[in-house]
VOBA-1610 file (N, C-alpha, C; in pm, whole numbers, padded with zeros to 5 digits, always signed):
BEGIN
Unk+00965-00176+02755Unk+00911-00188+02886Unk+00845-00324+02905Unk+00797-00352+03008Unk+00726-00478+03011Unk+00613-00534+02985Unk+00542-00365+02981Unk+00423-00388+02929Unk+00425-00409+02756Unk+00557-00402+02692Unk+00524-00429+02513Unk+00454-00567+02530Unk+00404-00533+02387Unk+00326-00673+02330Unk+00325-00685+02165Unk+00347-00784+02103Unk+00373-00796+01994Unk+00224-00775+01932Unk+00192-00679+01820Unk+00068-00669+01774Unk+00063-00710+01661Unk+00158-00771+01584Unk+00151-00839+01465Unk+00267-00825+01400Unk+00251-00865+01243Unk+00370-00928+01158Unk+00351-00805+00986Unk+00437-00728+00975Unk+00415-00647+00855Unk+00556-00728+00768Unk+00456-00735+00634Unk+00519-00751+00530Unk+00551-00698+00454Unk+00680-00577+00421Unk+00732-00504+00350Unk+00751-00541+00232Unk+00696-00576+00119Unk+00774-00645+00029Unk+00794-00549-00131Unk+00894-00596-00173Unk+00940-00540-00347Unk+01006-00633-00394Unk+00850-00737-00449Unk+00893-00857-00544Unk+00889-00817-00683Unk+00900-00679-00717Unk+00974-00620-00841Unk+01076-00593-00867Unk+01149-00629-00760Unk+01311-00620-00761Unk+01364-00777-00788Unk+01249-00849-00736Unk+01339-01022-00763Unk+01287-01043-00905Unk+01133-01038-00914Unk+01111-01104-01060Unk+01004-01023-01129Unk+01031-00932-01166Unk+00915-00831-01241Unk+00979-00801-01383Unk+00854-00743-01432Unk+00878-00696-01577Unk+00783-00581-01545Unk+00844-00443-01641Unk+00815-00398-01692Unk+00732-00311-01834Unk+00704-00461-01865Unk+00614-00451-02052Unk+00525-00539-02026Unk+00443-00503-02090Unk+00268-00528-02122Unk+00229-00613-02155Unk+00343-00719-02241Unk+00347-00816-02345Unk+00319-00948-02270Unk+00303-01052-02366Unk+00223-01170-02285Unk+00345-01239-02207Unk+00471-01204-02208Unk+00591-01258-02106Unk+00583-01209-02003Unk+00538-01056-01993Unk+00586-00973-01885Unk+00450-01033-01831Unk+00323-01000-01881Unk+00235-01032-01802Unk+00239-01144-01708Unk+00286-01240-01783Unk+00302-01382-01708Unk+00388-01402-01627Unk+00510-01348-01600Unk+00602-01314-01535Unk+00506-01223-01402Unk+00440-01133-01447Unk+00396-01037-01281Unk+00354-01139-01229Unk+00231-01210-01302Unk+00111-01257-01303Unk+00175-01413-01179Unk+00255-01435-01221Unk+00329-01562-01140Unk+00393-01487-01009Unk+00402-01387-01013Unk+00539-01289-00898Unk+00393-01280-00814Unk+00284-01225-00846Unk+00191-01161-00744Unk+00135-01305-00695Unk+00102-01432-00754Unk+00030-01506-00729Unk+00094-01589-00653Unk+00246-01605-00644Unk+00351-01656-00558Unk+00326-01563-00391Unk+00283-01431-00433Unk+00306-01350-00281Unk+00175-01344-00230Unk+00080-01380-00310Unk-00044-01418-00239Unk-00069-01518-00148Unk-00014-01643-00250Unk+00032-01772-00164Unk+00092-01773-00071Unk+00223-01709-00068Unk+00251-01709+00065Unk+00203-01607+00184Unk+00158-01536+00159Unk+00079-01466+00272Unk-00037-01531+00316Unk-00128-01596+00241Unk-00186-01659+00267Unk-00141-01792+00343Unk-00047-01826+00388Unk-00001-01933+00452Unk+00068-01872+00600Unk+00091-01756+00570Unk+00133-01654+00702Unk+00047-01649+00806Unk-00080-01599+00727Unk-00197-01569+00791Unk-00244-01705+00862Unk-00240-01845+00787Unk-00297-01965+00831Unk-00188-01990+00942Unk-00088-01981+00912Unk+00013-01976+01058Unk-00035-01920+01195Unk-00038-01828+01195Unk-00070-01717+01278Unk-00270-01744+01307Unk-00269-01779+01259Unk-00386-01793+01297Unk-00450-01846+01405Unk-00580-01786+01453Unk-00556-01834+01659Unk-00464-01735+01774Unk-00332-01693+01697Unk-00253-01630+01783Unk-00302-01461+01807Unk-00459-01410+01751Unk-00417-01244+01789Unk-00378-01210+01693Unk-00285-01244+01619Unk-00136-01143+01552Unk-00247-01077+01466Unk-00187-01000+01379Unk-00241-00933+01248Unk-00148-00929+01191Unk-00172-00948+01036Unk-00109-00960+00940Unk-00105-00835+00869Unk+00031-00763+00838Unk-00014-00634+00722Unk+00085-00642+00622Unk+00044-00603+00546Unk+00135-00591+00400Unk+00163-00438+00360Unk+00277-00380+00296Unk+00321-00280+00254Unk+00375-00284+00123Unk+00290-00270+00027Unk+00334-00307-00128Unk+00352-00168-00154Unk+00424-00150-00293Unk+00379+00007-00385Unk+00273-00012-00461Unk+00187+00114-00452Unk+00078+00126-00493Unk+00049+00102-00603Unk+00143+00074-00675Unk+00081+00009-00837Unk+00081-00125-00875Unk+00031-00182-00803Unk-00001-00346-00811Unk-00142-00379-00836Unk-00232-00207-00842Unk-00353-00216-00892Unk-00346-00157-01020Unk-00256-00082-01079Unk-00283+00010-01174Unk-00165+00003-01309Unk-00064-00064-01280Unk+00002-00110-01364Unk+00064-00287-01395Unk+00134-00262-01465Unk+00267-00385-01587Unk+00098-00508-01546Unk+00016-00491-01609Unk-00076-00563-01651Unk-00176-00672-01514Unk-00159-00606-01429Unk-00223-00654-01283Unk-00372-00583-01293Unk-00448-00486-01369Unk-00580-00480-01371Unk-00671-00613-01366Unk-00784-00590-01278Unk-00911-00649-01308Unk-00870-00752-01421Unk-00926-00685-01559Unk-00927-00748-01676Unk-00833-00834-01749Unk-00698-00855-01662Unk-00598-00923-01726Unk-00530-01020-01639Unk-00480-00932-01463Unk-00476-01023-01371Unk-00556-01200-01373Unk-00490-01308-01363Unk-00491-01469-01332Unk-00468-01447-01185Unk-00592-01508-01080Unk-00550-01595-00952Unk-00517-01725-01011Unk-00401-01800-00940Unk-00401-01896-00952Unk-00484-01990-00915Unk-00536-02094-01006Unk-00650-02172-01005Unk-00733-02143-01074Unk-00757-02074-01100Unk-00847-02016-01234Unk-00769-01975-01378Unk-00862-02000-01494Unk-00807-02004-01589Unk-00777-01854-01681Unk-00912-01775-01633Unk-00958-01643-01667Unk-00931-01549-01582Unk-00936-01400-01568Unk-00976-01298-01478Unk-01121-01345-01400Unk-01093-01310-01330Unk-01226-01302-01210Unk-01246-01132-01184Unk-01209-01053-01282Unk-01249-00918-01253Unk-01208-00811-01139Unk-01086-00880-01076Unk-01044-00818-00961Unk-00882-00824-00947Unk-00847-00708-00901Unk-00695-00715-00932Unk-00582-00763-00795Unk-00488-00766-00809Unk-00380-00848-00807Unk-00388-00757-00653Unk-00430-00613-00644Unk-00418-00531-00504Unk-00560-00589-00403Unk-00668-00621-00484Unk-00763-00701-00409Unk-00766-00814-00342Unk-00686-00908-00414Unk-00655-01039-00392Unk-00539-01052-00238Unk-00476-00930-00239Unk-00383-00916-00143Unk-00456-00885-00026Unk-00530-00762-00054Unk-00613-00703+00070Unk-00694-00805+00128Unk-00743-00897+00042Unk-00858-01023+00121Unk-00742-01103+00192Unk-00634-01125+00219Unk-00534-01222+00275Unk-00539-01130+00403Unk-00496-01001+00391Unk-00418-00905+00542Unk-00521-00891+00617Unk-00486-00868+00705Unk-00545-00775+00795Unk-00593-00638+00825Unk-00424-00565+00729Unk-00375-00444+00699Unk-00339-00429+00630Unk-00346-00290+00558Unk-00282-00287+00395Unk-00211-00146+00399Unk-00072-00148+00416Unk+00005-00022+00434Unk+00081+00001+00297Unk-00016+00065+00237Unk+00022+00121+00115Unk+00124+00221+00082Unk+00219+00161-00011Unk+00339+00256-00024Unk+00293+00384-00122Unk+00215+00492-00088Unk+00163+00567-00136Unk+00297+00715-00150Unk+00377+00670-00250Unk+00504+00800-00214Unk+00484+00929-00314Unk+00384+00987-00268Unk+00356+01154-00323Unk+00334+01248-00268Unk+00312+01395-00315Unk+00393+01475-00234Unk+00258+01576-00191Unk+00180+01558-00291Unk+00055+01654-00271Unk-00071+01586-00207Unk-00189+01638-00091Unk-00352+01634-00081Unk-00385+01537-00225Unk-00404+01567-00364Unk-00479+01532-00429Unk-00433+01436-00467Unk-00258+01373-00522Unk-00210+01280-00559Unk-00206+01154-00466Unk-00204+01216-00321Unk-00207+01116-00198Unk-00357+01031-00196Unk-00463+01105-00279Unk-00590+01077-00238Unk-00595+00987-00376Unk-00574+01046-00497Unk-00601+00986-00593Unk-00507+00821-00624Unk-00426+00877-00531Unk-00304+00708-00581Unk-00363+00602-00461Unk-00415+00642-00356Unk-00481+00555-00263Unk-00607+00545-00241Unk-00664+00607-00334Unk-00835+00604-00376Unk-00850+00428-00400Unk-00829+00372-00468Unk-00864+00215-00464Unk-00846+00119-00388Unk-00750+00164-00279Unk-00688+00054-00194Unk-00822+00139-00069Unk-00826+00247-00023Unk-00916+00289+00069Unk-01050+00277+00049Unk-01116+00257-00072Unk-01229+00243-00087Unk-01277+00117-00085Unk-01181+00019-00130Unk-01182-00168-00068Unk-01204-00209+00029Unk-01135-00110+00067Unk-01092-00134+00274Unk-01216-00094+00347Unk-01268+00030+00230Unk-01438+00043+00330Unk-01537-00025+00267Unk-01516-00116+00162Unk-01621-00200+00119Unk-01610-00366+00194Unk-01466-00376+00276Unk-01444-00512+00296Unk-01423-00510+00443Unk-01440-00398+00499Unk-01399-00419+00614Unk-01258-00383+00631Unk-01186-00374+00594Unk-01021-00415+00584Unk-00995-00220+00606Unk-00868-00228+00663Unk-00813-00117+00734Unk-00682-00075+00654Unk-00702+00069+00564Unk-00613+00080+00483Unk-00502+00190+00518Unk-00336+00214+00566Unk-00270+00251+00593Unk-00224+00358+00460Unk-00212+00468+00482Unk-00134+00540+00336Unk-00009+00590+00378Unk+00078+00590+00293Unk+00307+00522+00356Unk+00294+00673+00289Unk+00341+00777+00305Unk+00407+00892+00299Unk+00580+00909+00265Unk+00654+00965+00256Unk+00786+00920+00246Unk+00843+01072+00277Unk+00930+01090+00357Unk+00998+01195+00432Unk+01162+01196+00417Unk+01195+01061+00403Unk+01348+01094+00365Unk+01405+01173+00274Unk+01514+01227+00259Unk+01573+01290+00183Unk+01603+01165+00049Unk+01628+01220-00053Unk+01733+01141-00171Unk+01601+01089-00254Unk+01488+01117-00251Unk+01406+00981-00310Unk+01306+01141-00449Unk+01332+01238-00420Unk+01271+01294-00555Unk+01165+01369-00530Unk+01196+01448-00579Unk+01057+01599-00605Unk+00927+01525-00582Unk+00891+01438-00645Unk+00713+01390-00686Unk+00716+01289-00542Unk+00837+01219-00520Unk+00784+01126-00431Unk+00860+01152-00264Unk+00908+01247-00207Unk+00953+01276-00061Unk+00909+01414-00093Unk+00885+01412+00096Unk+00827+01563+00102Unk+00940+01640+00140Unk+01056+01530+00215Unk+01205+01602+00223Unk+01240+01697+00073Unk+01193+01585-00037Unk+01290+01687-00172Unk+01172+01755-00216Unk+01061+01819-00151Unk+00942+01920-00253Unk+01024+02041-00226Unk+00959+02078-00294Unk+00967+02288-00286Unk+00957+02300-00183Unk+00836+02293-00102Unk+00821+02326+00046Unk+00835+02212+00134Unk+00967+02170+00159Unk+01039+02085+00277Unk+00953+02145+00406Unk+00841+02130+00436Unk+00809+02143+00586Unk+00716+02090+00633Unk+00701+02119+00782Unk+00598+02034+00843Unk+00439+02091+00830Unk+00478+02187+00806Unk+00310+02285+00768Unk+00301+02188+00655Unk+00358+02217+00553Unk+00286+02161+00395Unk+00287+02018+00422Unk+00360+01927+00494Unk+00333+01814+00455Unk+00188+01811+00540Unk+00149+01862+00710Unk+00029+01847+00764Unk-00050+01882+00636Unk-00045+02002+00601Unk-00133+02058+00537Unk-00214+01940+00364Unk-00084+01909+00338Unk-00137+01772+00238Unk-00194+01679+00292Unk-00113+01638+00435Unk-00228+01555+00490Unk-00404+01549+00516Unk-00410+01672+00550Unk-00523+01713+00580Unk-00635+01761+00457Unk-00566+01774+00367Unk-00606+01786+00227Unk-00722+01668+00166Unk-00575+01566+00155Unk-00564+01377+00132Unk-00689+01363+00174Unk-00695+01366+00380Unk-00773+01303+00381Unk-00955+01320+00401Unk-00932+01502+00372Unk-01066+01567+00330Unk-01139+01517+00251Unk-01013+01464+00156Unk-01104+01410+00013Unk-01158+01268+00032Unk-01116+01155+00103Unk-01133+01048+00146Unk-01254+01058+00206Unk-01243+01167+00287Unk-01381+01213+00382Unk-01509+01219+00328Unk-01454+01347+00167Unk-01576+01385+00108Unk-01622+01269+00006Unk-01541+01144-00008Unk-01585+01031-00093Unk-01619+00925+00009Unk-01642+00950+00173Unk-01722+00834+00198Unk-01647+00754+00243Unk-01517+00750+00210Unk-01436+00599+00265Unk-01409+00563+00365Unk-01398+00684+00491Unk-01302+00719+00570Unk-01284+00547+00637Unk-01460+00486+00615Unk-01440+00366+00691Unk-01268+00259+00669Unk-01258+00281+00562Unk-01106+00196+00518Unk-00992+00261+00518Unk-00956+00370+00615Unk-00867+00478+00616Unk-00815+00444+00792Unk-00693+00364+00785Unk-00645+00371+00888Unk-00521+00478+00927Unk-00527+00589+00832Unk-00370+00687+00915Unk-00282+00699+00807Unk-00218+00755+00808Unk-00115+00809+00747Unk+00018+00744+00805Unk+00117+00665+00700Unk+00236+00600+00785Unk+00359+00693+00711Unk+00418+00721+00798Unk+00565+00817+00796Unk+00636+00702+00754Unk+00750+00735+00660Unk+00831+00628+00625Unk+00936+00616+00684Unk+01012+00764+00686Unk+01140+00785+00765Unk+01092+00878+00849Unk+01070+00839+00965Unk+01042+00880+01113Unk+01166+01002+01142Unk+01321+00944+01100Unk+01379+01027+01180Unk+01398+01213+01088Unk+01371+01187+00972Unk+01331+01250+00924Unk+01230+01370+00956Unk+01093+01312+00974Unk+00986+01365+00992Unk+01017+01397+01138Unk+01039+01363+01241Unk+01093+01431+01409Unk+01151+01559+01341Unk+01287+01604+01306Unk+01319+01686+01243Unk+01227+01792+01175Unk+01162+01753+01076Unk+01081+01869+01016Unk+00956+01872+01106Unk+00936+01788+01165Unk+00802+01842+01255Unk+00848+01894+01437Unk+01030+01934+01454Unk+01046+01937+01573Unk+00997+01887+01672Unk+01000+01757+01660Unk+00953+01619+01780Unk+01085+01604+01813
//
């Protein structure tokens, strides 16, 4: 219609498909350690772009860019520094966005809360507005679509929702809790008869 308006720029990205490792070891580390600090950089130059214009910037990583292949606090390098600075590779991202639409793909209330417990509790310590990515398509697996759980429906997936974000509630965060993002929309119309 005429009234659209562009509200910003999301960055989908899986720079574990171009240059990641999988092992712990001081290659792989250095290998993430260069992959995350390359996508910092450039978001950070997104944002300086855009800057002045309104836009908002959001990012959509998978959620383990805080919790795994050696991106913790204690091991994570920003570039420019020689050491850890105590903060991980998912922090460093969130201070660049605007938005942080976390690819959070699980199927239950408690796993939804517990795998996006660090990115939502940032978001209410920094200000920053944290999105949790749900996943509804078919083909993607028992643990991670609510298409392939036991209970394929729109009750249980509300019902996890509402679970999720009880617990968010009862820990205080809600401030860094921007919503729940559907992955496959056409999907979810379907099981929720929209």
């Amino acid at each position: 219609g005429t009234n659209a308006k562009l509200l910003g720029l999301q960055y989908d990205v899986e720079p574990y498909l171009h240059s990641w490792s999988s092992t712990n070891d001081a290659a792989g580390i250095a290998t993430n350690t260069r992959t995350i600090n390359g996508l910092i950089d450039m978001l950070a130059q997104a944002k300086t772009t855009i800057s002045g214009s309104g836009l908002m910037l959001d990012l959509a990583p998978p959620r383990w860019y805080d919790t795994q292949f050696a991106l913790v606090p204690n091991v994570f390098i920003r570039r420019g520094f020689t050491t850890p600075q105590n903060k991980s590779a998912m922090k460093y991202l969130m201070d660049v966005v605007d938005i942080y639409t976390v690819q959070d793909y699980v199927v239950t209330g408690p796993t939804i809360y517990a795998d996006g417990l660090g990115e939502v509790t940032y978001g209410n310590q920094t200000g920053k507005k944290v999105r949790i990515g749900v996943e509804v398509g078919a083909g993607y697996g028992n643990g991670t679509s609510f298409a392939d759980s036991p209970n394929p429906t729109c009750a249980n997936l509300n019902a996890q929702l509402a679970d999720a974000f009880s617990r968010f509630s009862s820990a205080g965060v809600t401030g860094g809790f921007d919503g729940f993002a559907i992955e496959y929309y056409p999907t979810w119309k379907i099981m929720c008869n929209y």
